[in-house]
C-alpha positions in Angstrom: -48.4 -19.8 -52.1 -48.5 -22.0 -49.5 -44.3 -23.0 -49.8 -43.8 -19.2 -50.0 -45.4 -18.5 -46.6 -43.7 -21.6 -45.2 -40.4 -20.2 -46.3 -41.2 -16.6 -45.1 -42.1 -18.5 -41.7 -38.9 -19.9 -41.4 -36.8 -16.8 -42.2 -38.7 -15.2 -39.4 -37.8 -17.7 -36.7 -34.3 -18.2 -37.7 -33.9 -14.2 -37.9 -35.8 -13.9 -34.2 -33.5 -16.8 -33.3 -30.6 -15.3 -34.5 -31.5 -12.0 -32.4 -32.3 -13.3 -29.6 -28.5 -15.1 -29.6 -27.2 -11.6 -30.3 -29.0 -9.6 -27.5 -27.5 -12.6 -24.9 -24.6 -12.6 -26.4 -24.0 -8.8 -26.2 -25.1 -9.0 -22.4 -23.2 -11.3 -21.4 -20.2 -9.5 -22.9 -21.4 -6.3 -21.0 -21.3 -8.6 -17.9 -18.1 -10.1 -18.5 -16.4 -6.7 -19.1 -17.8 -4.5 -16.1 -16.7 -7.9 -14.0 -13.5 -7.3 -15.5 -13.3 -3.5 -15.0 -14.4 -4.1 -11.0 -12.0 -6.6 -10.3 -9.0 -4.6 -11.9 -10.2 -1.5 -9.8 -10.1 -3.8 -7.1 -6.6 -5.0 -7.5 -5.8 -1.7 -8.2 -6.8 -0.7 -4.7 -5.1 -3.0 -3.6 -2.0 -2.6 -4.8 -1.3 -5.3 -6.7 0.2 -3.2 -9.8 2.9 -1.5 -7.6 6.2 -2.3 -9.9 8.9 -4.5 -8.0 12.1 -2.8 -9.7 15.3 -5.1 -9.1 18.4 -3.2 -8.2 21.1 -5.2 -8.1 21.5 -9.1 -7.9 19.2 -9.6 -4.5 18.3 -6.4 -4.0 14.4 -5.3 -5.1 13.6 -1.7 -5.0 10.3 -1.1 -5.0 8.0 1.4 -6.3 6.6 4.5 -4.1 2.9 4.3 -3.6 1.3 7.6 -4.2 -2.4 6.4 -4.0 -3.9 8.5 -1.5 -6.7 6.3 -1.0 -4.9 3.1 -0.5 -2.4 5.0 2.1 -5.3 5.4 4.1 -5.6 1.7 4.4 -4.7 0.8 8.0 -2.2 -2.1 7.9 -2.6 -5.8 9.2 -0.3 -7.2 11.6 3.3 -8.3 10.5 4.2 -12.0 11.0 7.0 -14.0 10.4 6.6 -14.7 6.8 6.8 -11.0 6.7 10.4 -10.9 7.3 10.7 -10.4 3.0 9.0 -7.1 3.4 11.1 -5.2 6.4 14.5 -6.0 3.6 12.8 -4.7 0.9 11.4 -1.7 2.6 14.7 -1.0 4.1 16.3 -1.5 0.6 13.7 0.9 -0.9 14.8 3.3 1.8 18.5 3.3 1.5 18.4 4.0 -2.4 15.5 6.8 -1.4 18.1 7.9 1.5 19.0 11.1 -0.2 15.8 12.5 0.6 13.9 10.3 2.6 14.9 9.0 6.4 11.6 6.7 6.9 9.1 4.4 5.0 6.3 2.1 6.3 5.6 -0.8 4.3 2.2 0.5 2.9 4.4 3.1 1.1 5.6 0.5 -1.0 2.0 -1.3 -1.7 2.1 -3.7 1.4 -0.1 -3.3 3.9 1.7 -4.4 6.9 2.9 -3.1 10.2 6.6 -2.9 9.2 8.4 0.6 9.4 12.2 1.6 8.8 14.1 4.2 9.8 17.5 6.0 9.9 19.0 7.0 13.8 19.3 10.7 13.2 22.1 10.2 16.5 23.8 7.0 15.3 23.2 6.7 11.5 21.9 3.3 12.1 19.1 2.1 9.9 16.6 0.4 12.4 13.4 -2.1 11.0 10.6 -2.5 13.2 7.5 -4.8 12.9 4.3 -4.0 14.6 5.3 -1.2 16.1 3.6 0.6 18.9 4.4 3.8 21.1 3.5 2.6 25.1 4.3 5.5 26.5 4.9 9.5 25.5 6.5 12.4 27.0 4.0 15.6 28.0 6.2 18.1 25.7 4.7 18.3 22.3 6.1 20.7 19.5 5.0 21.6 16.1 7.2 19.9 13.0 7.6 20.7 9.4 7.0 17.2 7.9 7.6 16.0 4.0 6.7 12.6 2.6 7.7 10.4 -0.1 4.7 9.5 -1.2 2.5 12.8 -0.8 4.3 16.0 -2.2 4.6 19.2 0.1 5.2 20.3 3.4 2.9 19.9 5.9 2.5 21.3 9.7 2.2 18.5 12.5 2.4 18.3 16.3 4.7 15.4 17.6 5.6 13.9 21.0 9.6 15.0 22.1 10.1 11.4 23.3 8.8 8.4 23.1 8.9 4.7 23.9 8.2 2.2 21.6 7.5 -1.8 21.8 8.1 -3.4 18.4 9.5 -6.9 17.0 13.3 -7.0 15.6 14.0 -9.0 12.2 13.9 -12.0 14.4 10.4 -11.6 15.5 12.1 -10.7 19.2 9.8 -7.9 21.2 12.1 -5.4 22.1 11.6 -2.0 23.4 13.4 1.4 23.5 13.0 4.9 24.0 13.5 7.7 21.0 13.8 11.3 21.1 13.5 14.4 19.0 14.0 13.8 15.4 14.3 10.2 15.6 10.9 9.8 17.3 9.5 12.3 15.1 10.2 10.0 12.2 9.1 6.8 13.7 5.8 8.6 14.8 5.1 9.4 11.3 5.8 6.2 10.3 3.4 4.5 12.4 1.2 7.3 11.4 1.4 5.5 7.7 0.3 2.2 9.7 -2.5 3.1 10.9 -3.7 4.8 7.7 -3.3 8.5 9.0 -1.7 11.4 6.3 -0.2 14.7 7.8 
């Protein structure tokens, strides 16, 4: 009797044992996953799975950013080694051009103060980092505004001119004075800077 209890003693631990390595086992693996499933929300948010789609040898057209959320991200300052962005953004734009005269760099996933922009006057396709309007006229009017990233039209109230300081493509601060539809675009634009959605 005795070798049969001995035996039945043993079972039991190495079946407890055996548990208790499960039950860690499976928590641990409920850990690892939900770590997993915050940090791909996280890089989600962040943008990290916006598509780079090459057009072209050099050229990279990237993908529009329709996350509400993340376009209400305000954007960090651009710097130098930012210069990559303002030609991809302006890249993105002219094969968008058909139907879009204006993109900030958080509408392609990158969350910097870069903008670009067609010249309604001229035709001329402008790229402007860290942006700022320094001074505004007193006539306002309301404007029928679309957006590539948000569908529908939407009614806002803009300033008729405007002067804005910014840096060129070679980091230089320049500044210059817009009006009409040309400042209405870049407005918007640095709307989508600061996070703010007509």
């Amino acid at each position: 009797a005795l070798p049969i209890f001995l035996m039945f003693l043993t079972w039991r631990n190495i079946t407890f044992s055996f548990r208790e390595k499960h039950l860690r086992c499976s928590k641990r693996n409920r850990l690892y996953k939900s770590g997993l499933n915050v940090f791909y929300h996280k890089m989600k948010r962040s943008g990290f799975f916006l598509k780079r789609k090459p057009k072209g040898e050099n050229e990279m057209i990237s993908e529009i950013n329709h996350d509400i959320i993340l376009l209400q991200k305000t954007s960090e300052p651009a710097t130098e080694k930012d210069l990559w962005v303002a030609k991809n953004l302006l890249e993105t734009l002219q094969a968008h051009e058909d139907r879009c005269v204006g993109m900030a760099a958080n509408m392609i996933g990158i969350f910097k103060r870069i903008i670009a922009f067609v010249d309604i006057d001229t035709g001329f396709h402008w790229v402007m980092l860290n942006p700022e309007i320094i001074k505004t006229s007193k006539e306002t009017y309301l404007a029928q505004e679309q957006c590539l990233s948000i569908s529908g039209i939407r009614q806002t109230r803009r300033y008729r001119r405007i002067k804005v300081r910014y840096q060129d493509e070679h980091m230089n601060i320049k500044i210059k004075t817009f009006h009409d539809r040309t400042a209405q675009i870049i407005q918007h634009e640095i709307d989508h800077c600061n996070g703010i959605l007509i």
